[in-house]
LONU-453469 format. One record per residue: x, y, z of N, C-alpha, C, O in turn; residue in three letters. Coordinates in steps of 0.05 Angstrom, whole numbers, plus 5000, padded with zeros to 4 digits. Layout:
// LONU-453469
XYZXYZXYZXYZALA ...
//
This chain:
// LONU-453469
501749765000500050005000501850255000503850265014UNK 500750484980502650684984502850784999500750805012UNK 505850955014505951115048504651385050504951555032UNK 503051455070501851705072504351875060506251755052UNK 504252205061505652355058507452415083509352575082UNK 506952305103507852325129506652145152504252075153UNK 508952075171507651895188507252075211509152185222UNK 503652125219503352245234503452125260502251905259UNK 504652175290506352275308505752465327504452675325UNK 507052345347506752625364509552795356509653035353UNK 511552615354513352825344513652975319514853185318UNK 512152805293512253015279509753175278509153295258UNK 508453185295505853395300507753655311507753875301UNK 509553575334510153835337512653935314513554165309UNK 513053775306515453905285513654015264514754215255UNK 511553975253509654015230509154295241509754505230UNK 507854275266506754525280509654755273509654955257UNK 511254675286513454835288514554935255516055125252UNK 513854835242513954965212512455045197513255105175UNK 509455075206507455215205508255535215507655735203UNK 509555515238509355695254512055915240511956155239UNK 513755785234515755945221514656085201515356315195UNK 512255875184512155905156510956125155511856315142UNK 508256145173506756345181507856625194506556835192UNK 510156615207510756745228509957085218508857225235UNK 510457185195510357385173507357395167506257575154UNK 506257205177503357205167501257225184499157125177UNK 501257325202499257315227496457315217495057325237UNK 494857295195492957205198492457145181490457255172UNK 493756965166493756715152493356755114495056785097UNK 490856745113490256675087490557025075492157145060UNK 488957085084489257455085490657575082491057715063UNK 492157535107494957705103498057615077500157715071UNK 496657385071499457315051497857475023499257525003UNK 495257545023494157695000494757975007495258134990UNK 494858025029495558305029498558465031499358685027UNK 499758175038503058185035502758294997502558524989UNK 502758134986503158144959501658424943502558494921UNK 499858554954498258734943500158964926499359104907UNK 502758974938504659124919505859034906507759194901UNK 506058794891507058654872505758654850503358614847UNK 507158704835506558714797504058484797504558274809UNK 501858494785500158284770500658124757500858174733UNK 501357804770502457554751499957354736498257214747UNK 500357394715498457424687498257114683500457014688UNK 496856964677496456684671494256704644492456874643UNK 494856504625493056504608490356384613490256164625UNK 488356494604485156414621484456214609484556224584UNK 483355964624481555804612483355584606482455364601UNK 485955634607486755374605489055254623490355394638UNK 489454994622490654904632493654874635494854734620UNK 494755004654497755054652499655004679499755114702UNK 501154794665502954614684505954814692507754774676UNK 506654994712508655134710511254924724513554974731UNK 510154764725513054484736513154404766513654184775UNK 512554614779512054554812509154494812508754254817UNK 507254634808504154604808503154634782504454704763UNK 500654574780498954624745496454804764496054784788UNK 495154974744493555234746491555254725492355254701UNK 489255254730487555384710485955624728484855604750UNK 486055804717485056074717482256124697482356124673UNK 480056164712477956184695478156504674479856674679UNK 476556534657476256824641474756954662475057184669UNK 472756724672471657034686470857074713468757084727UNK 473757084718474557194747474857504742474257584719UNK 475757674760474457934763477958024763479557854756UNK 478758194768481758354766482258354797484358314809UNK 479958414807480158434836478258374861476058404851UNK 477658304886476358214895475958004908477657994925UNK 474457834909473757584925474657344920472757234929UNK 476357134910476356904894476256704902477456704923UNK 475156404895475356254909477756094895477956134871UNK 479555924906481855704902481455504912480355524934UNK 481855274906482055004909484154924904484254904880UNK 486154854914489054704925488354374922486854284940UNK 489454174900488953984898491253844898492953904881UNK 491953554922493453404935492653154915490553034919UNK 494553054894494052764877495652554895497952624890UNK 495852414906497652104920499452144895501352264905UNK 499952104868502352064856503652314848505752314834UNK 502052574858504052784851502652904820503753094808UNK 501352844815499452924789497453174785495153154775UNK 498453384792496753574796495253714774493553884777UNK 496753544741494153554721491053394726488753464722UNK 492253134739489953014736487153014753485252854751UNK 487253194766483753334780483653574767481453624759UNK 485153734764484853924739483153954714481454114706UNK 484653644703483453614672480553504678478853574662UNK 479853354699477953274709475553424720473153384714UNK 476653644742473953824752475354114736475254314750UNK 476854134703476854434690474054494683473754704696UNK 472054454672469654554673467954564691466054694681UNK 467354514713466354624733467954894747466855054762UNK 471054914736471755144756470655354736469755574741UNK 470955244714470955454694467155694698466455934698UNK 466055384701463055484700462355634727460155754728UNK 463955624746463455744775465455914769463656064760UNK 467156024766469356224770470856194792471056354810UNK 472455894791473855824809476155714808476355464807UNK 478555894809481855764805481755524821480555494843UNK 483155344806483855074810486955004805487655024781UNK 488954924823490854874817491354584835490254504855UNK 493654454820494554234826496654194839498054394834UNK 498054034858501453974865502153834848500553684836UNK 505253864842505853674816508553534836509753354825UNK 509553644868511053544878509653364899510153124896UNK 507853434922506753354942505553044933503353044922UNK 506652814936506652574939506552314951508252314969UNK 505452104950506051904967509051794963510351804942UNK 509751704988513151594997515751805001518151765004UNK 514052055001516052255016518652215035518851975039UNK 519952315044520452215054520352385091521152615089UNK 519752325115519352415135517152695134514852625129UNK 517452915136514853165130515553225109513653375103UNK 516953235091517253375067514853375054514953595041UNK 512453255049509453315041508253585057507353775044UNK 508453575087507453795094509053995084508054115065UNK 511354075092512954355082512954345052513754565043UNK 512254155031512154284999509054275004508154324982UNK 507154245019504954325015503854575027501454615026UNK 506054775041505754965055507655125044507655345056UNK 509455115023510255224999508055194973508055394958UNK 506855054970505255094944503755284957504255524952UNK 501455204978499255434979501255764979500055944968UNK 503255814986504456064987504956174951504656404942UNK 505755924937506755984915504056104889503956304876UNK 501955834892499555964879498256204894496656344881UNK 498856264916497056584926498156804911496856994903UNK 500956744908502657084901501557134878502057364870UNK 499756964862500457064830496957264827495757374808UNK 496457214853493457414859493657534879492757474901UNK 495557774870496257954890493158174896492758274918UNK 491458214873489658474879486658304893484558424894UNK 486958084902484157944916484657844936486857774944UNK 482557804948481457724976480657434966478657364953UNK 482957244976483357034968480856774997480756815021UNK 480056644986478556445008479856134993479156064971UNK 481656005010482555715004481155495009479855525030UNK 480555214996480755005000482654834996484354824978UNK 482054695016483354405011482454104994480354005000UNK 483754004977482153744967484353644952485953744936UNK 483853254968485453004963483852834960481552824967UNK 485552654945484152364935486852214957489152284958UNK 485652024969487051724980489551934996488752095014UNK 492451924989494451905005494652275013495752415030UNK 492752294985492652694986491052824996491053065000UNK 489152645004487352715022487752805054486752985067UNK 489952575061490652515093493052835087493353015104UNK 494052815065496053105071494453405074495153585089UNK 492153415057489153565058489253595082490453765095UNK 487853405090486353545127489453595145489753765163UNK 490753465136493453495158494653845150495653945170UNK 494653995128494354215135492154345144492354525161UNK 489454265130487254445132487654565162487454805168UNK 488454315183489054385207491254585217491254695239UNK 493254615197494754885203495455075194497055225205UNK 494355115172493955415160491555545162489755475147UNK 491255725177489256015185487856015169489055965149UNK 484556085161483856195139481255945121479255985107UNK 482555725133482255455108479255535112477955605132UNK 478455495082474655565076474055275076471655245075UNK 475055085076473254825070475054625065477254705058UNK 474754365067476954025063474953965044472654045050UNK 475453825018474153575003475953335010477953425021UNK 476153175010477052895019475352655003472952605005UNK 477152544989475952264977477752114986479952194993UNK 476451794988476851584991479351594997481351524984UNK 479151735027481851815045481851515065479751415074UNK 484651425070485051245087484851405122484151635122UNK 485351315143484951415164486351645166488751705168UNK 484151765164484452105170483952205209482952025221UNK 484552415224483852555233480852715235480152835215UNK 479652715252476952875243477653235237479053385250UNK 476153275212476353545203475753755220473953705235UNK 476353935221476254155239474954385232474054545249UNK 474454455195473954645187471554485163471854245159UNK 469754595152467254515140468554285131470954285125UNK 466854035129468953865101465853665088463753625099UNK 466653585064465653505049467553215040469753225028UNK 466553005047466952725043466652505019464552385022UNK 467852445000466652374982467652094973470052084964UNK 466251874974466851544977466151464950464451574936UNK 467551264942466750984918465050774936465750734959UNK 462950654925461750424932463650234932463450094951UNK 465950174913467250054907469049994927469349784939UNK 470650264930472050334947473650194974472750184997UNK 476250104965476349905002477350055027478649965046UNK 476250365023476250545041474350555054474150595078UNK 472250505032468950535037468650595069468150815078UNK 468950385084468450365110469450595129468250695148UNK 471550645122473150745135473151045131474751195143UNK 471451125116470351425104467551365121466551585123UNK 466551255129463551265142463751305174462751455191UNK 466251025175466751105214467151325210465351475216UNK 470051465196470251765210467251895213467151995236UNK 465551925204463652185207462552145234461352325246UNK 462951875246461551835266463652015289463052045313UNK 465752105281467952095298468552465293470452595303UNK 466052605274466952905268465453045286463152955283UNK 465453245307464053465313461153575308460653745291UNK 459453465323457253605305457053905299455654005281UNK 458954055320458954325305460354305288461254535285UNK 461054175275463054185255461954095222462053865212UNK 460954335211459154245181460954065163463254125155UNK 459453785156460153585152458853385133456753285142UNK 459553285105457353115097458752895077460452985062UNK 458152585076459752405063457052365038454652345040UNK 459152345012457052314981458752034985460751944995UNK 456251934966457551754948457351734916455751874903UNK 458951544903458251464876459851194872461951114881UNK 457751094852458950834831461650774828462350764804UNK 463250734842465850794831467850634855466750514873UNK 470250634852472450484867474750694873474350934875UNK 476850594876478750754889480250984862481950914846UNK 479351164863479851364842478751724852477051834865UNK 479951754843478052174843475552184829475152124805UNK 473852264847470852244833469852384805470752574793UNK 468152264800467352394769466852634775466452694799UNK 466852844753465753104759463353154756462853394756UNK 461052974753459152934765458852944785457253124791UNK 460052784810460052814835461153064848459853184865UNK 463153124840464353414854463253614845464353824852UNK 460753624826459453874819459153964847460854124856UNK 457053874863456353874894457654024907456154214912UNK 459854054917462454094922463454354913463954524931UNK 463754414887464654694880461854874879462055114883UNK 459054744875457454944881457155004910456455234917UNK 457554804929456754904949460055184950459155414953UNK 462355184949463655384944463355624931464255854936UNK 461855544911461255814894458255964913457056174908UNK 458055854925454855994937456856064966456656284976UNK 458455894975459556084998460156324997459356505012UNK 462256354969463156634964461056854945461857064933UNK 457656744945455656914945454057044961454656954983UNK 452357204963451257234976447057254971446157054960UNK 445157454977443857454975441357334955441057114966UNK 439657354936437857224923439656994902438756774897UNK 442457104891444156924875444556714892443356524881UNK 445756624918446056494935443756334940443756094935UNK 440656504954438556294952437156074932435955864937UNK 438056244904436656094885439755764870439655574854UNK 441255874884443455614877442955384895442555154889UNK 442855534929442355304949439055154943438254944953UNK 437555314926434355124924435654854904434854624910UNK 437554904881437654674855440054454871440454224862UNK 441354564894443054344904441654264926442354034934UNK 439854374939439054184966435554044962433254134965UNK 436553794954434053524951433353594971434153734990UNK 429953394961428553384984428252914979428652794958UNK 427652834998427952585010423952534991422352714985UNK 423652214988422252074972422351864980424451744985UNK 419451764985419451505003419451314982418051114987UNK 420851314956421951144940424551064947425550864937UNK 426151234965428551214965430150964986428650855001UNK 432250914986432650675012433550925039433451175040UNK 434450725054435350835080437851015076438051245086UNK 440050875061442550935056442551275044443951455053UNK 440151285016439751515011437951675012437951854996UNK 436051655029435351885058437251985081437052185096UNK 438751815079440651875093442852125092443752305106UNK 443052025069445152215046444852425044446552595047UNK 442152455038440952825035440452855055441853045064UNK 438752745073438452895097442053035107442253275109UNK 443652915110446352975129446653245105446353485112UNK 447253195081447053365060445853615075447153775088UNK 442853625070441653875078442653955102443054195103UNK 443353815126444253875150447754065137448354295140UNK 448453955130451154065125450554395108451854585116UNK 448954415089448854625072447654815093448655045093UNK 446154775108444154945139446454965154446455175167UNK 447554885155450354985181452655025168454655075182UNK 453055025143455455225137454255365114455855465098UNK 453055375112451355665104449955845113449456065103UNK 448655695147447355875157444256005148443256225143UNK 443655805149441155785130439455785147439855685169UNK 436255915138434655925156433255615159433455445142UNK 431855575183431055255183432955035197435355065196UNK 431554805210433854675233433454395216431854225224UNK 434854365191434754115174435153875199433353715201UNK 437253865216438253695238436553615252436853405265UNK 434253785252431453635269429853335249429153125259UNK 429753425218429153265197431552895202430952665199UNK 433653015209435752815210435552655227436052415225UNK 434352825258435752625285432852535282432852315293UNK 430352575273427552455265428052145251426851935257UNK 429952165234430651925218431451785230430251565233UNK 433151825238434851635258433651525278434551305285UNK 431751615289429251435305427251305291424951285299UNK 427951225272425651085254426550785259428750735270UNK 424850575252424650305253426650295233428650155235UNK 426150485208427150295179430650465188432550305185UNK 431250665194433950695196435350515219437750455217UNK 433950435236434550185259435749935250437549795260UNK 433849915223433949655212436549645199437949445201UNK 437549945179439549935167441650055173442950105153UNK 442850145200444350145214445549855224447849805218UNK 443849635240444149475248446149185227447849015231UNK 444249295202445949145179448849205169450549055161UNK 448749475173451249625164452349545179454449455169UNK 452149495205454349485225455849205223458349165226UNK 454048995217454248715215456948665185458548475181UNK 456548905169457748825144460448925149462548815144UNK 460149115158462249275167464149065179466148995167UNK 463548985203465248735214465948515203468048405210UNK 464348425184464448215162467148365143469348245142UNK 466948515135468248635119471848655120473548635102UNK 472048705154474348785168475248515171477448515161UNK 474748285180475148105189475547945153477547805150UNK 473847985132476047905116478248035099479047955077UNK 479348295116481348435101483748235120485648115111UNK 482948255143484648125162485147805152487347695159UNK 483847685140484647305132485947395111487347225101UNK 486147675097486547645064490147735072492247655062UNK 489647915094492747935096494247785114496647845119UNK 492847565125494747325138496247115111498246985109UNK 493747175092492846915065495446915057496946725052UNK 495947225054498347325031501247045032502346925014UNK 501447035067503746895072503346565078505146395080UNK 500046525080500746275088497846145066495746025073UNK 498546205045495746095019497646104993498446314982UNK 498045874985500045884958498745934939496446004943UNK 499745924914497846204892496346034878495146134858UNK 495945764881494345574867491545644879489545654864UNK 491245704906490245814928488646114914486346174907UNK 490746234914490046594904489346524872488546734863UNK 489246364857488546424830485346304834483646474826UNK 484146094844481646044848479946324862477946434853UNK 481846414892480146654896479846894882477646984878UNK 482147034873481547244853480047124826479547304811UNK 479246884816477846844798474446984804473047154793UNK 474246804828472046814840470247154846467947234840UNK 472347274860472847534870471347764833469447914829UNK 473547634814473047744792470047704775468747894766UNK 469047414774466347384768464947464786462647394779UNK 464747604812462347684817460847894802458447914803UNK 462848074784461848294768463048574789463748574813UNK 462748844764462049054776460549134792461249314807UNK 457648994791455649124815455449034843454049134860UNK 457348834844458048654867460048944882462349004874UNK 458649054901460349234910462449104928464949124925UNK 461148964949463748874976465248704953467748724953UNK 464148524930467948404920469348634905471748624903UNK 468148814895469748974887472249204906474349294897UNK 471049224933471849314956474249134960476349254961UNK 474248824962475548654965478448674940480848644944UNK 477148714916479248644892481949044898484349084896UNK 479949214905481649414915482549394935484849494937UNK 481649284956483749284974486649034974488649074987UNK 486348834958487848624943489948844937492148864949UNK 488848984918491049094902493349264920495749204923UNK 492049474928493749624955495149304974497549294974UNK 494349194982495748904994497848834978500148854987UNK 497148744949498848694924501648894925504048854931UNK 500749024920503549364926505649304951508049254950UNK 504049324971505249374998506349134997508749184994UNK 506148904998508148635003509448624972511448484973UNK 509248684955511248684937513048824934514948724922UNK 513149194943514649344943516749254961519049194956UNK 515049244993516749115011518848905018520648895035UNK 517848714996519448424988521948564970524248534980UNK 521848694950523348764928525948894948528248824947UNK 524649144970525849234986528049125002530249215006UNK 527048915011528048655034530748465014532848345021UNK 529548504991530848284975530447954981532047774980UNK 528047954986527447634984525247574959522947634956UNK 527447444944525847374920524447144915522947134895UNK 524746934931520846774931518646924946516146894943UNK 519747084963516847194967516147464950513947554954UNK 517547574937517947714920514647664891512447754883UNK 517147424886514947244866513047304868511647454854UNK 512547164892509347084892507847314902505447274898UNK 508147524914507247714922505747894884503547984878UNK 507947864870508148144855505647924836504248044820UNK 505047594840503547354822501547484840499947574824UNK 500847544861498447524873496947824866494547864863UNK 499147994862498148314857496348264832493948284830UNK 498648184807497748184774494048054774492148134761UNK 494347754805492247694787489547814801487447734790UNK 489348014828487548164833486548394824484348514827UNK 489448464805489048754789490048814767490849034761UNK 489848584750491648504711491748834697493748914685UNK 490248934700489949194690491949374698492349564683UNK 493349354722494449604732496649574726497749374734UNK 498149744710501549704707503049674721505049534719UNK 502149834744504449784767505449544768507849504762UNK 503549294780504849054777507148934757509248804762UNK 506148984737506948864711509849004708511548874695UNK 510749324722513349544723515149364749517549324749UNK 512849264775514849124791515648904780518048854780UNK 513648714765514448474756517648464733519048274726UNK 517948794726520348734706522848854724525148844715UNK 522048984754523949064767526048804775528448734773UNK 523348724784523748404794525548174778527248024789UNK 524748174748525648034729529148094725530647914722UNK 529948354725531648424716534048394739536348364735UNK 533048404759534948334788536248064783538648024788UNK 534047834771534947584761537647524742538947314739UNK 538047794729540647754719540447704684542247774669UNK 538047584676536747494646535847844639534147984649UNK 537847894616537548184609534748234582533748434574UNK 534347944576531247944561528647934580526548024571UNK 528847834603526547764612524847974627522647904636UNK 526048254629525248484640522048534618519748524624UNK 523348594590522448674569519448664563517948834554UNK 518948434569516348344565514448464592512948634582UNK 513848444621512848594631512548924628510649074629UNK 515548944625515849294621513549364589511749534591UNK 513849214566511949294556509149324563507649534563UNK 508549074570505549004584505049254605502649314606UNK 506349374618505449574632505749834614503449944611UNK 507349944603506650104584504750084559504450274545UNK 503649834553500249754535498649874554496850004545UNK 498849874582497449904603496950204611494850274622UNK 499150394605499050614606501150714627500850904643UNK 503050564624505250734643506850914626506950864602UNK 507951094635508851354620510751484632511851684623UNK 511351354657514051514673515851544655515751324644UNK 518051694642520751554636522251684646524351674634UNK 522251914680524351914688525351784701527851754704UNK 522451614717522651414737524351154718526551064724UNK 522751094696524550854684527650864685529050684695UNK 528651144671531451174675532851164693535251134692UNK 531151204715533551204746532350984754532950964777UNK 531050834749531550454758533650354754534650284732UNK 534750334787537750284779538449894767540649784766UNK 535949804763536249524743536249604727537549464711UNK 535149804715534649844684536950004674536850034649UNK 538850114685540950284686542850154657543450324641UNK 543549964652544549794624543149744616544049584600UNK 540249764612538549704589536549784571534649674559UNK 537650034574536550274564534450224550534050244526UNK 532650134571529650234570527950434568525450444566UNK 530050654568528450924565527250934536524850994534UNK 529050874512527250894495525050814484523850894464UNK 524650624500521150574500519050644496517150564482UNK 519450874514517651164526518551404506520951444502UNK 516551564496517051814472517851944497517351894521UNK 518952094488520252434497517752544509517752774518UNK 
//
């Protein structure tokens, strides 16, 4: 499984803190004052509307943002350091709200010690300067390992307007509004639902879901999300008539799971918007119902079911030979897409798959090596990664053909690194780089 951006600590809480505190020290009140630091600096010009990678971070700047004034930003945390890829993904929604969106193209999983927090407390400084004439309002938003670096600043920079968080592994409870957003799929799933039980009720708060597995949500889903931002930074009849087209009303067509949904929904839009009306009375009503009784009680049952077989799957790894693992990932695989808990199951395989194969490669024990990187391929044939360890793997062996063939299979697959290829120090004589275009 990939490493958070930091292993959170009491010691590195206070070292984190303590470089917050430097970082800030010039900044006494946070988000504000680094806009008002800059207010005598020349106007740094970005081309509008599109998307532009300046090598530390990527930026899109909508046309029609204003010269000066109010703006909203969204600061986006990718696990591999990809700060095109929620960009290219939610660019038309910022575009259609008037909302800069920028990416990290450093802030990553396997950092090493805080270096995630301090380049993620250098980016937010770096994208503010270039809007020196506005009254800037920040968010935060991660998918998986960028998520946990998300709330881990949201918590120490002044100012923060809001956390998005997807299919974040064990997080901290949020401190400042946040918005939660899960795959059915997802082998986080669970673990995105305890936290809410574990957030503040003063603390405006709401988990979505969608169709989906361990990935950054469609922009379908995060419409939700940047409207509820674009109506923060509105105000009067524009503001009421946005919060009527985002806040449902509940249908006794619907199940438990999604009455649920909107109700916490409406509760969340009423308390961080401040809205007239006590949605929360509609909520804690539900929750005394027979039928939410009923599906609470189930949830809870699966939930434990659930945990208990992540736990056999990662004893299996070491003591189930792969004659073993090829019957179960068969099985796992015919249940289908709509089979949510095996699909929960085949993602969390995969993260399993990673973590004992990186680790083995690490260690240098190459039968367990093997069979680790055999057990990844066959929970997750699709994903290159495997198929990039399997030629790491191959080439350690000493047989200077037998790399070749995985390394392709993962680039059919869509791998595309080639700086990473080049500094594989197996691949170092076998100039594999030209594989990969320029």
């Amino acid at each position: 499984m990939p490493m958070p951006f930091f292993r959170e600590n009491r010691n590195n809480k206070l070292i984190c803190l303590l470089l917050a505190g430097i970082f800030f020290a010039c900044l006494p009140h946070g988000i504000k004052a680094i806009t008002q630091q800059t207010k005598e600096n020349v106007q740094l010009r970005l081309p509008a509307d599109s998307l532009i990678n300046l090598g530390e971070f990527s930026i899109l700047v909508p046309s029609t943002i204003s010269d000066s004034g109010t703006l909203a930003l969204i600061l986006f945390f990718d696990p591999q350091g990809k700060g095109d890829v929620p960009l290219s993904l939610y660019g038309r929604l910022a575009k259609e709200r008037s909302i800069v969106i920028a990416g990290s193209n450093r802030c990553k999983n396997d950092l090493e010690g805080d270096s995630g927090v301090v380049l993620g407390l250098d980016f937010c400084s770096r994208v503010i300067t270039y809007f020196p004439r506005h009254k800037i309002r920040v968010y935060l938003a991660g998918f998986s390992g960028g998520a946990v670096l998300a709330s881990y600043l949201s918590k120490m920079i002044p100012g923060i307007g809001g956390l998005l968080y997807a299919a974040a592994p064990k997080i901290e409870p949020p401190s400042c509004p946040a918005i939660g957003i899960t795959g059915m799929a997802d082998p986080n799933f669970y673990e995105m639902e305890a936290l809410q039980e574990r957030i503040p009720q003063t603390v405006p708060h709401c988990l979505r879901y969608w169709n989906g597995k361990h990935a950054w949500p469609p922009a379908e889903c995060m419409a939700f999300a940047f409207d509820w931002i674009r109506v923060s930074e509105l105000s009067g009849s524009t503001a009421l008539e946005m919060v009527k087209k985002i806040r449902r009303k509940c249908s006794t067509k619907m199940t438990a799971a999604q009455k649920e949904e909107i109700l916490n929904t409406r509760c969340f839009l009423s308390s961080s918007l401040k809205l007239a009306g006590d949605d929360s009375l509609s909520l804690a009503d539900f929750r005394k119902s027979p039928e939410y009784r009923k599906y609470q009680e189930n949830k809870i049952k699966e939930r434990k079911a659930e945990m208990e077989k992540k736990e056999f799957y990662h004893n299996a790894v070491r003591e189930k030979d792969i004659y073993w693992w090829r019957q179960e990932a068969r099985s796992l695989h015919k249940a289908g897409p709509e089979n949510y808990k095996a699909q929960r199951m085949l993602g969390y395989l995969s993260l399993l798959g990673y973590s004992f194969s990186t680790r083995s490669l690490m260690h240098g024990r190459p039968m367990q090596t093997q069979k680790c990187i055999e057990i990844y391929k066959l929970v997750d044939p699709e994903n290159p990664e495997a198929w990039y360890l399997e030629a790491v793997y191959e080439a350690r062996s000493g047989n200077p053909l037998s790399p070749k063939r995985p390394l392709l299979k993962a680039i059919e697959l869509g791998f595309k690194d080639k700086q990473r290829l080049q500094n594989q120090p197996e691949f170092k004589e076998l100039d594999f780089g030209r594989l990969l275009p320029d």
